[in-house]
Each structure stands twice: as structure tokens, then as C-alpha cells.
Predicted model as a PDB file, atoms N, CA, C, CB and O in Angstrom, pLDDT in the B-factor column:
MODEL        1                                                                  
ATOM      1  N   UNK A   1     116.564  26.359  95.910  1.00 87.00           N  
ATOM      2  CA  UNK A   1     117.681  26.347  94.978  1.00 87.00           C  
ATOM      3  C   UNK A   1     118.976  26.445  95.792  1.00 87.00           C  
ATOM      4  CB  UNK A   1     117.567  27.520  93.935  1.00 87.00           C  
ATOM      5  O   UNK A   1     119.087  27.343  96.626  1.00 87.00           O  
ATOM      6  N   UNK A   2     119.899  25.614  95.599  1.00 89.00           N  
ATOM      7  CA  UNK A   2     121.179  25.677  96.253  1.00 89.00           C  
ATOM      8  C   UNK A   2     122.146  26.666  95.694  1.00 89.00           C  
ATOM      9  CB  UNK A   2     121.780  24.392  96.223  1.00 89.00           C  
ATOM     10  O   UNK A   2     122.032  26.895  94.490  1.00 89.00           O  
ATOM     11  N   UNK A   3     123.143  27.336  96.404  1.00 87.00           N  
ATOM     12  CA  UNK A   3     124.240  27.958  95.589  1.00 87.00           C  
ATOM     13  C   UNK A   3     124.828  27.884  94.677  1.00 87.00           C  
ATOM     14  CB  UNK A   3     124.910  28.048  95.879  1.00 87.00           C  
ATOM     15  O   UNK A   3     125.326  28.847  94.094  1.00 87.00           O  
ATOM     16  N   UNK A   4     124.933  26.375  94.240  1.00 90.00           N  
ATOM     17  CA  UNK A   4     125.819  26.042  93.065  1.00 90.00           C  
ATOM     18  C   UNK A   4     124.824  26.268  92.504  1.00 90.00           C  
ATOM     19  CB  UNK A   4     126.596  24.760  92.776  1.00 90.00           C  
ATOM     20  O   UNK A   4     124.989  27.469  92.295  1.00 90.00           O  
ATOM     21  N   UNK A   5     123.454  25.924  91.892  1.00 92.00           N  
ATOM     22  CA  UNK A   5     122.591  25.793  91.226  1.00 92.00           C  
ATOM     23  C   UNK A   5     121.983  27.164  90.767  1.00 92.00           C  
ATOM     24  CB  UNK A   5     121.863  24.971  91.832  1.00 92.00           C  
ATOM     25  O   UNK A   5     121.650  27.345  89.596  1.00 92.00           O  
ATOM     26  N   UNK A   6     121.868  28.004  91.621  1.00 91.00           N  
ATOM     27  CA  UNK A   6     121.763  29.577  91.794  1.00 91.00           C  
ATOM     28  C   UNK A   6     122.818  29.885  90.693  1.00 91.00           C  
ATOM     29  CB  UNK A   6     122.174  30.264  93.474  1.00 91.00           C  
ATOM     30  O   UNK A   6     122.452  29.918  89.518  1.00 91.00           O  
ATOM     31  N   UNK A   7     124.501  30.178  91.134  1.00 91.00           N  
ATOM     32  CA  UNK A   7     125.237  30.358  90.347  1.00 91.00           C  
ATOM     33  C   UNK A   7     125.854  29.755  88.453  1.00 91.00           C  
ATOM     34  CB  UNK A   7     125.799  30.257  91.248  1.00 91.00           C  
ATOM     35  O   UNK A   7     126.610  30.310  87.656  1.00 91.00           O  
ATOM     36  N   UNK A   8     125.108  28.470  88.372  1.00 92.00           N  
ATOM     37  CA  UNK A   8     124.793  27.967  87.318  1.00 92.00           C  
ATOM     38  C   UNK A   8     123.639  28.732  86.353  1.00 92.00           C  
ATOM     39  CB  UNK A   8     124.486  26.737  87.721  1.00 92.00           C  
ATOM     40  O   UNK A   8     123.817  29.144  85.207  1.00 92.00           O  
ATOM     41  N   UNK A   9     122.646  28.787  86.996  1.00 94.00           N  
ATOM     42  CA  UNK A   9     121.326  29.396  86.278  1.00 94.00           C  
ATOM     43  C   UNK A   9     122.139  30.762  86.131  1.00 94.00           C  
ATOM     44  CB  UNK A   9     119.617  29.457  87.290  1.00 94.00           C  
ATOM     45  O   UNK A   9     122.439  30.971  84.955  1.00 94.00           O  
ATOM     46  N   UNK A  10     122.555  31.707  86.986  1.00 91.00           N  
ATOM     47  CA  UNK A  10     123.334  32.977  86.615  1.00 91.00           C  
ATOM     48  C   UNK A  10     124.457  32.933  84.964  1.00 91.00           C  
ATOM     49  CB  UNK A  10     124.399  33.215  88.147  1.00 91.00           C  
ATOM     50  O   UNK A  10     124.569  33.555  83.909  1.00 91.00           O  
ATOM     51  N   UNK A  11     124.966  31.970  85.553  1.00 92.00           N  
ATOM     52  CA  UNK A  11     126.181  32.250  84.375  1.00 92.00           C  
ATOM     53  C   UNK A  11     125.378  31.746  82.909  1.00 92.00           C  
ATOM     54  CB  UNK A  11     127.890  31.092  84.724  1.00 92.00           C  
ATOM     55  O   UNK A  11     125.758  32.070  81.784  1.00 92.00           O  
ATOM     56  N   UNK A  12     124.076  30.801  83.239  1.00 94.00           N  
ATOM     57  CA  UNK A  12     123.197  30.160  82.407  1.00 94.00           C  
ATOM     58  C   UNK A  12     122.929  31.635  81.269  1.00 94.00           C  
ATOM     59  CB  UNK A  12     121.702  29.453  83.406  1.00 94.00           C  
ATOM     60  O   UNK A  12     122.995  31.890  80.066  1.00 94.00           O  
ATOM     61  N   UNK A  13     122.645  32.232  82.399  1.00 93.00           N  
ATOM     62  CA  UNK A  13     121.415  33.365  81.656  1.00 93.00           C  
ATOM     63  C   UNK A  13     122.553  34.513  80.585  1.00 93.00           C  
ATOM     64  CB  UNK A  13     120.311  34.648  83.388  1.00 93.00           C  
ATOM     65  O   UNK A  13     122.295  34.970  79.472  1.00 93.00           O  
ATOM     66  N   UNK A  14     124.005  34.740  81.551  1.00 92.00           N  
ATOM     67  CA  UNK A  14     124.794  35.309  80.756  1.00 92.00           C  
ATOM     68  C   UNK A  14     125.162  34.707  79.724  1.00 92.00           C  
ATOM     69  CB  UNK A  14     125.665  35.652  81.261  1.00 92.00           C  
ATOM     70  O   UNK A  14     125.986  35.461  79.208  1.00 92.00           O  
ATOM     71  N   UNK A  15     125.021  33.495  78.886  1.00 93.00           N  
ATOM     72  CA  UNK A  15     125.536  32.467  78.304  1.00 93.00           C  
ATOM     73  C   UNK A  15     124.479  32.455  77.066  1.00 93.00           C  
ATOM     74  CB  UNK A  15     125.662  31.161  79.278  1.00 93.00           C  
ATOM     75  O   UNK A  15     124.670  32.005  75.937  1.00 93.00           O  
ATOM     76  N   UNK A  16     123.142  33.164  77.669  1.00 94.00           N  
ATOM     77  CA  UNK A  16     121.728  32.876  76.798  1.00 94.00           C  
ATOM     78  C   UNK A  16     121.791  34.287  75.999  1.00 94.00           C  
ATOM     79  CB  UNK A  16     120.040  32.639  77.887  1.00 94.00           C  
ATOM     80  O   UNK A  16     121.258  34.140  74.900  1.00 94.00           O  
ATOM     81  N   UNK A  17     122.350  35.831  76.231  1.00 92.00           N  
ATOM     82  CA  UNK A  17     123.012  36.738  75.789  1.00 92.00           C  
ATOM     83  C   UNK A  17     123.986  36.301  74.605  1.00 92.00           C  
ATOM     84  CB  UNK A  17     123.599  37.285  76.860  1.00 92.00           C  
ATOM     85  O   UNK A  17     123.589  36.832  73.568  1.00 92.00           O  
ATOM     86  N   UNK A  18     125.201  35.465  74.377  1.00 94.00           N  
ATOM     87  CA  UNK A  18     126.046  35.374  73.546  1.00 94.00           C  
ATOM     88  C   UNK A  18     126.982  35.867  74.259  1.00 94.00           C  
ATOM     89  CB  UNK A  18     125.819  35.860  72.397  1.00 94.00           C  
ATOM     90  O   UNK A  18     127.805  36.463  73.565  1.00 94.00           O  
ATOM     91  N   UNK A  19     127.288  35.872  75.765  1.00 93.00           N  
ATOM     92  CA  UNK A  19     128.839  36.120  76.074  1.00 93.00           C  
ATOM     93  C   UNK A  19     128.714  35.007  77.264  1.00 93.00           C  
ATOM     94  CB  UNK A  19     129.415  37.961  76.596  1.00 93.00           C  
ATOM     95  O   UNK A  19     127.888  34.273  77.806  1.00 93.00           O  
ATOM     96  N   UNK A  20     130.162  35.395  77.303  1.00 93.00           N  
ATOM     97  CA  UNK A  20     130.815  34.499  78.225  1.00 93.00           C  
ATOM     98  C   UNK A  20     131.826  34.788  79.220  1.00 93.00           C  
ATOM     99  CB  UNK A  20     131.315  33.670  77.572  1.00 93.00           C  
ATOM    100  O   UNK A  20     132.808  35.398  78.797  1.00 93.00           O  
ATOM    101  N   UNK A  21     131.811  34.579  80.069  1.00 90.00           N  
ATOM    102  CA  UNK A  21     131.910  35.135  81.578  1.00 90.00           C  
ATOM    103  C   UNK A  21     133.619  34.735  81.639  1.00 90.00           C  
ATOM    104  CB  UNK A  21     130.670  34.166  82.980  1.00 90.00           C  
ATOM    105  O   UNK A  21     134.185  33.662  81.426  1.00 90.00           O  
ATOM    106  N   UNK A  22     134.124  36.000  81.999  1.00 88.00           N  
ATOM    107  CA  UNK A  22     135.437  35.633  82.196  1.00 88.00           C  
ATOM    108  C   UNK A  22     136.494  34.649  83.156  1.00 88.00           C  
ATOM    109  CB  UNK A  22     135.704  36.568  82.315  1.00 88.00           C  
ATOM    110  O   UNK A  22     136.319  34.630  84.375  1.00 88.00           O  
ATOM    111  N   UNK A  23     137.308  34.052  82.692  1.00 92.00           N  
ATOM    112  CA  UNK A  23     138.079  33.332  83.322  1.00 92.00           C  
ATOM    113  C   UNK A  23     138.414  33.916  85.296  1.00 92.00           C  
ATOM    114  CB  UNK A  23     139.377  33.372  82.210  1.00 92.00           C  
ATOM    115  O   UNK A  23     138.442  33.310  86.367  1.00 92.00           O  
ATOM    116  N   UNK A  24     138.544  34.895  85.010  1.00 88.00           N  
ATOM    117  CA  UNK A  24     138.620  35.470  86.562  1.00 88.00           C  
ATOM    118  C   UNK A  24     137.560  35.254  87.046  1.00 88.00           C  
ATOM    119  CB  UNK A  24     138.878  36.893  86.835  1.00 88.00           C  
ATOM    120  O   UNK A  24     137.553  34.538  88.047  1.00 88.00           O  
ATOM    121  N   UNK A  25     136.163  35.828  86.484  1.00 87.00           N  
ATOM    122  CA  UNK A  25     135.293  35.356  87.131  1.00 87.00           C  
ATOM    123  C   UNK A  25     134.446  34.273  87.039  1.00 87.00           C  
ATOM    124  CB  UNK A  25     134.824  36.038  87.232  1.00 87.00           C  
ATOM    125  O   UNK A  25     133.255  34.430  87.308  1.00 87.00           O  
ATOM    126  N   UNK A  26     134.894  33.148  86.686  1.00 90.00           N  
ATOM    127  CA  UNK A  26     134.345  32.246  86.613  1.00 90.00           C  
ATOM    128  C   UNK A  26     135.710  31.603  87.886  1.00 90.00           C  
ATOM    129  CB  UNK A  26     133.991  31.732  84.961  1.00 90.00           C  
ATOM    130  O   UNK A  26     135.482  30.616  88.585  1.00 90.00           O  
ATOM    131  N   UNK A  27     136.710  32.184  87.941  1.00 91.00           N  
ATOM    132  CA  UNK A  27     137.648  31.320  89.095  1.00 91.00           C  
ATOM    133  C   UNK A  27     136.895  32.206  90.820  1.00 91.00           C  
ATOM    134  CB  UNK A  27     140.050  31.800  88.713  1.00 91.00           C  
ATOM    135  O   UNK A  27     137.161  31.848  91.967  1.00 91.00           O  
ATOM    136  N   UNK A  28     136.070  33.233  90.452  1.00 88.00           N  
ATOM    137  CA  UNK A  28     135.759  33.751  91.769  1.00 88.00           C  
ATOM    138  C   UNK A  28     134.346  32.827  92.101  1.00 88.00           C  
ATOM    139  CB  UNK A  28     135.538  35.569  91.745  1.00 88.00           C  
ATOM    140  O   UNK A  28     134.198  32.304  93.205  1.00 88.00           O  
ATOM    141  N   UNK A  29     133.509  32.718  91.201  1.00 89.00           N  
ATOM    142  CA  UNK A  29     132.286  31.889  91.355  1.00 89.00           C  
ATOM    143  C   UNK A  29     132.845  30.475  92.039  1.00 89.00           C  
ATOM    144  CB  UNK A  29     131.494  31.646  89.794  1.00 89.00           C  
ATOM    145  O   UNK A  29     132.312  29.988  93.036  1.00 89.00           O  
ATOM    146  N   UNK A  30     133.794  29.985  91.480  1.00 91.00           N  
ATOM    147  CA  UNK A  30     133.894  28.525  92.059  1.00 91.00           C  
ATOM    148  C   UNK A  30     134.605  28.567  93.011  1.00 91.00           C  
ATOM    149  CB  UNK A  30     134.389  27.489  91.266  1.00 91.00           C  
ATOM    150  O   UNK A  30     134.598  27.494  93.614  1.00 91.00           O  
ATOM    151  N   UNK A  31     135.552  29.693  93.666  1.00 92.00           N  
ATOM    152  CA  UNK A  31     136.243  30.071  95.003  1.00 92.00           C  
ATOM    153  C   UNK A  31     134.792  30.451  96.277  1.00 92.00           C  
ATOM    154  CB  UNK A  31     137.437  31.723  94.601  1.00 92.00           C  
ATOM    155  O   UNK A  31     134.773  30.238  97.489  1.00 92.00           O  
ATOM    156  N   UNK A  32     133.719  31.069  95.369  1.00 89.00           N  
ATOM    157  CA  UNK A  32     132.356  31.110  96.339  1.00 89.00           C  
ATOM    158  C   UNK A  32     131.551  30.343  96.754  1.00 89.00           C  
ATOM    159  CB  UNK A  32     131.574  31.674  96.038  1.00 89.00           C  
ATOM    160  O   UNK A  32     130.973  30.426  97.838  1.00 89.00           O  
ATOM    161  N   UNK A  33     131.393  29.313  95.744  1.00 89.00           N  
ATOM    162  CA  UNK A  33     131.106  27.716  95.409  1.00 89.00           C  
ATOM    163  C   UNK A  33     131.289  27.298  96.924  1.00 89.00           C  
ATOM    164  CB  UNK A  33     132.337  26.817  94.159  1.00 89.00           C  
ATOM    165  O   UNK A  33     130.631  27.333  97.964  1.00 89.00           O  
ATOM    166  N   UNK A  34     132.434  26.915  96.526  1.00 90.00           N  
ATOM    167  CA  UNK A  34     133.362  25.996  97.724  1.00 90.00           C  
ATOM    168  C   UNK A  34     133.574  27.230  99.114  1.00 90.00           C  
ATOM    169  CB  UNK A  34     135.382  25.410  96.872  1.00 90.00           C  
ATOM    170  O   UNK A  34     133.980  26.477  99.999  1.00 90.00           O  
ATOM    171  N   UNK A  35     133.533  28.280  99.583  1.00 90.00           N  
ATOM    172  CA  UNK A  35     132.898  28.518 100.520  1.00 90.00           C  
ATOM    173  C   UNK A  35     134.573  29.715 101.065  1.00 90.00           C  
ATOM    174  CB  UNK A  35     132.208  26.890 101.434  1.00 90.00           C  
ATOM    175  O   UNK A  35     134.904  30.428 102.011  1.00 90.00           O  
ATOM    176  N   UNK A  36     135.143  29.254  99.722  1.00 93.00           N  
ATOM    177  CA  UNK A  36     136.537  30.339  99.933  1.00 93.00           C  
ATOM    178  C   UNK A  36     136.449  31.669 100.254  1.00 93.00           C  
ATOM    179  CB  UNK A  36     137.338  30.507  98.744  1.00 93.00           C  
ATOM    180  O   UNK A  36     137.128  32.310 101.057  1.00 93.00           O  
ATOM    181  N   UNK A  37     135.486  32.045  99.500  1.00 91.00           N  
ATOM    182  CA  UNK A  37     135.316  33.804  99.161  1.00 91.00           C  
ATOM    183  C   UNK A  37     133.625  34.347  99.348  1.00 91.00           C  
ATOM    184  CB  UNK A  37     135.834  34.157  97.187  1.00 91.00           C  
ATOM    185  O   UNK A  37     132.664  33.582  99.269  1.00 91.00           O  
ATOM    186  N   UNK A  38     133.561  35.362  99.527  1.00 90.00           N  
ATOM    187  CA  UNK A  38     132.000  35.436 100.184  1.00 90.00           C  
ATOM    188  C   UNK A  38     131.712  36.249  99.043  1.00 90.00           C  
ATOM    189  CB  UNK A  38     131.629  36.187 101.901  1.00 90.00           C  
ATOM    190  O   UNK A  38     132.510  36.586  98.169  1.00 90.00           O  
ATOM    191  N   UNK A  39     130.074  36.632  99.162  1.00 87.00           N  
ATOM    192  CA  UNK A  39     129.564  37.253  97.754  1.00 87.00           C  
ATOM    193  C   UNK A  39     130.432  39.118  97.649  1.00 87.00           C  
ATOM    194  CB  UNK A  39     127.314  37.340  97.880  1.00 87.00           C  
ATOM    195  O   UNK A  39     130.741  39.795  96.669  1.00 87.00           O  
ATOM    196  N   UNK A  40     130.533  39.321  98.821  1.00 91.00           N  
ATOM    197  CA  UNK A  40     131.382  40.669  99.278  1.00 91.00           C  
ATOM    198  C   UNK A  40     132.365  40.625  98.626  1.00 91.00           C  
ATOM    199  CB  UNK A  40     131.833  40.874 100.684  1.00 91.00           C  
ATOM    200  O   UNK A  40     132.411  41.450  97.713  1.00 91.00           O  
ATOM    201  N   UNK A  41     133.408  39.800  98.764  1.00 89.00           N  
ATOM    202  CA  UNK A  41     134.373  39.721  98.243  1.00 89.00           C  
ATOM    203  C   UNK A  41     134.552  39.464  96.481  1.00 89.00           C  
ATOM    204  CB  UNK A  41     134.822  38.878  99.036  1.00 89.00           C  
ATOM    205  O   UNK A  41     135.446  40.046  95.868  1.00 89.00           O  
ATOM    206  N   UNK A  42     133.584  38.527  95.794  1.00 84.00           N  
ATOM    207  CA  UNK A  42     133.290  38.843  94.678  1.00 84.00           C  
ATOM    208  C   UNK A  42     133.001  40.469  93.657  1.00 84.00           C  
ATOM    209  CB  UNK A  42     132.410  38.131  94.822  1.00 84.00           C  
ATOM    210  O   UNK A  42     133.488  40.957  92.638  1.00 84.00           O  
ATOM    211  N   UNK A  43     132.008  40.828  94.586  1.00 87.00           N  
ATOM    212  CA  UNK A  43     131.607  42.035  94.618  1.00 87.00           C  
ATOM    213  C   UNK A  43     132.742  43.113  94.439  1.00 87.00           C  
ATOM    214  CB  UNK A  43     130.912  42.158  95.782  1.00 87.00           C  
ATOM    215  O   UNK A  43     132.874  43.794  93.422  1.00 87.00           O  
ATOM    216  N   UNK A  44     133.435  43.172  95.407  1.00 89.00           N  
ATOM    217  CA  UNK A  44     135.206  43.816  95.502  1.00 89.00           C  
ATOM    218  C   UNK A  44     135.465  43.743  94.590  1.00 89.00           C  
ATOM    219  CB  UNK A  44     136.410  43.267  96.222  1.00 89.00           C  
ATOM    220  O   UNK A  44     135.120  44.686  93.879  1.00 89.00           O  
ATOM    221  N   UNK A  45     136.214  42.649  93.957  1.00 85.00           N  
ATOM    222  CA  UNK A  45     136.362  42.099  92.833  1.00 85.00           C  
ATOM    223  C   UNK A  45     136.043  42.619  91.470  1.00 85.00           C  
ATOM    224  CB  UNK A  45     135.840  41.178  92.989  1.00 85.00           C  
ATOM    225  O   UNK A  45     136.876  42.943  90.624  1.00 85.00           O  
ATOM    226  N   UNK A  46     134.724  42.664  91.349  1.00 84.00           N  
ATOM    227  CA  UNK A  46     134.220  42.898  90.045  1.00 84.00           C  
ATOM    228  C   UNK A  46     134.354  44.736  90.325  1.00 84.00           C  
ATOM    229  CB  UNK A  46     132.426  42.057  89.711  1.00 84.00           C  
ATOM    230  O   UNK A  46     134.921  45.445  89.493  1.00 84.00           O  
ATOM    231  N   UNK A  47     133.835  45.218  91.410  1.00 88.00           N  
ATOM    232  CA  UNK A  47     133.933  46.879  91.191  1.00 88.00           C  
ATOM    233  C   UNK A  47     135.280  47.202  90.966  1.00 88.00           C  
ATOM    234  CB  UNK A  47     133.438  47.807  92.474  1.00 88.00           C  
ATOM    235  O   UNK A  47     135.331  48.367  90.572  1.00 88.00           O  
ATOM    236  N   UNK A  48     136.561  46.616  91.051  1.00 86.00           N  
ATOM    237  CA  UNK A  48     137.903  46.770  91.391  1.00 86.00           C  
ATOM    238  C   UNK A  48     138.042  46.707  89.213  1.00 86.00           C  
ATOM    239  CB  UNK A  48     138.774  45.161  92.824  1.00 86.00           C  
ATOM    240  O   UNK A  48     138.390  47.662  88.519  1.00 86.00           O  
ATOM    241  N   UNK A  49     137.722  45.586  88.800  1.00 81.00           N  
ATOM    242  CA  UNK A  49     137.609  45.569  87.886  1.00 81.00           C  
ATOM    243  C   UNK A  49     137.434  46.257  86.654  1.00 81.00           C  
ATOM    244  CB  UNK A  49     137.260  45.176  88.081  1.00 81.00           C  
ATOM    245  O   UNK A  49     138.247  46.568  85.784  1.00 81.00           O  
ATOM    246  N   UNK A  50     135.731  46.500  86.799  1.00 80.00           N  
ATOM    247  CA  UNK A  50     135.368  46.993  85.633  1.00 80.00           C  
ATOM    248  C   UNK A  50     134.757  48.507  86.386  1.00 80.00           C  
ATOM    249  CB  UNK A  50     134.247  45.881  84.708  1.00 80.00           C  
ATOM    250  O   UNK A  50     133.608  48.784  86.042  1.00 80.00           O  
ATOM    251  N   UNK A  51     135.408  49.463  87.343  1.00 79.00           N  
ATOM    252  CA  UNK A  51     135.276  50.721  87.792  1.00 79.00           C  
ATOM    253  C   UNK A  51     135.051  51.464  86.770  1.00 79.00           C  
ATOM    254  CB  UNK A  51     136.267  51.172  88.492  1.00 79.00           C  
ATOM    255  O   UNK A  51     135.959  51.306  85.954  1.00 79.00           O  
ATOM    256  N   UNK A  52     134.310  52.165  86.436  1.00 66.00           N  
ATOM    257  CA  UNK A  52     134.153  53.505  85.350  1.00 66.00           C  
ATOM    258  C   UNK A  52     134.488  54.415  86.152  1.00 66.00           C  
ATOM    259  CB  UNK A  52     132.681  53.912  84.644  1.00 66.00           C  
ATOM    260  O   UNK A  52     134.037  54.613  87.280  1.00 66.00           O  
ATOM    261  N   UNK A  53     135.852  55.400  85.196  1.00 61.00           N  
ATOM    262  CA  UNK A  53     136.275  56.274  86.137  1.00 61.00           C  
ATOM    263  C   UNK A  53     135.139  57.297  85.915  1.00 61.00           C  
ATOM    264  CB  UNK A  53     137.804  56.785  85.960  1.00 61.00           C  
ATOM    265  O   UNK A  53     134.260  57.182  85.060  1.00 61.00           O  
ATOM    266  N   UNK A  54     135.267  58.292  86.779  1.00 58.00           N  
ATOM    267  CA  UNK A  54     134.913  59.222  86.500  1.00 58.00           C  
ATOM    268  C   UNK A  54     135.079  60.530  86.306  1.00 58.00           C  
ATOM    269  CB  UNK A  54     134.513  59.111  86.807  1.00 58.00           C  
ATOM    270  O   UNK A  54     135.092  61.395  87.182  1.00 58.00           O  
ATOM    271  N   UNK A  55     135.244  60.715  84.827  1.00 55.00           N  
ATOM    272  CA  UNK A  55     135.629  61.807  84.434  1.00 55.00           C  
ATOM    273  C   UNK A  55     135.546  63.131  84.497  1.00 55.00           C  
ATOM    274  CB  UNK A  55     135.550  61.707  83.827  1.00 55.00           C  
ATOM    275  O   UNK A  55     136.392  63.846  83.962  1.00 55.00           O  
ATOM    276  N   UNK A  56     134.475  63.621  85.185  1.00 58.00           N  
ATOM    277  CA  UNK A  56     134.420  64.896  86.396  1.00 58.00           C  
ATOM    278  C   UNK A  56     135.153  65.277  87.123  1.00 58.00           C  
ATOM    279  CB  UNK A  56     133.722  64.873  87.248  1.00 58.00           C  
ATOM    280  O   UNK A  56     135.353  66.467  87.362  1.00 58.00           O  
ATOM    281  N   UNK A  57     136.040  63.777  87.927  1.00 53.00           N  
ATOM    282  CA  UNK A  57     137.011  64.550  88.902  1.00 53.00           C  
ATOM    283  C   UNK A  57     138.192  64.306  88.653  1.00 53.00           C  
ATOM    284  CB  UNK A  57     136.898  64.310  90.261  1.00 53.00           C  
ATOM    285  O   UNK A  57     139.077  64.245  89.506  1.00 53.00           O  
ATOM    286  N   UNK A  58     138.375  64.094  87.143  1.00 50.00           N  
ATOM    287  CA  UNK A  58     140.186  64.625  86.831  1.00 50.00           C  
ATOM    288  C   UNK A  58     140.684  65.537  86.867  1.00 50.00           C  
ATOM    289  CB  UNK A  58     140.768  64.561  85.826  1.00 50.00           C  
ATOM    290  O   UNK A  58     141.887  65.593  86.612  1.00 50.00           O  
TER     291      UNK A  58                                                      
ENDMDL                                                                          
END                                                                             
């Protein structure tokens, strides 16, 4: 399975749920695609994102 094809079947399967993958990250998938951004950097990305704080150490 190639990368693009990998990342297709992924967003496939989120798509088979009833949602749909956000515009940001659907612009980081195709920046990984094409060889811009590495899975690390995605990764960054999404923890930067959707972080759950944690409310223990306020």
C-alpha cells in the first residue's frame, strides 16, 4: 500500500463513522502526501490542537 493510498483508506474509515476530518487536517495529510511535513510533525500538530488540559495541575 502506498502513502497516498494508506492515507485515503484512513480518512476512508473516519468518513465510514459520519465525520469529517478537518480542513487543517486534511491540509496536513496532503502537506505529508507530497513529502512537505513528516508524520512527527502532523503528530505536533494534532497534540498542539486537540490537548486536554489537565485539570489537576491548575
Amino acid at each position: 500500500m502506498t502513502n497516498n493510498e494508506a492515507w485515503d483508506y484512513a480518512i476512508g474509515l473516519i468518513k465510514v463513522d459520519g465525520l469529517e476530518p478537518t480542513k487543517d487536517f486534511k491540509n496536513y495529510v496532503e502537506k505529508e502526501k507530497r513529502g512537505e511535513a513528516t508524520m512527527q510533525d502532523l503528530k505536533i500538530f494534532l497534540d498542539k490542537k486537540y490537548k486536554v488540559k489537565d485539570s489537576c495541575n491548575d
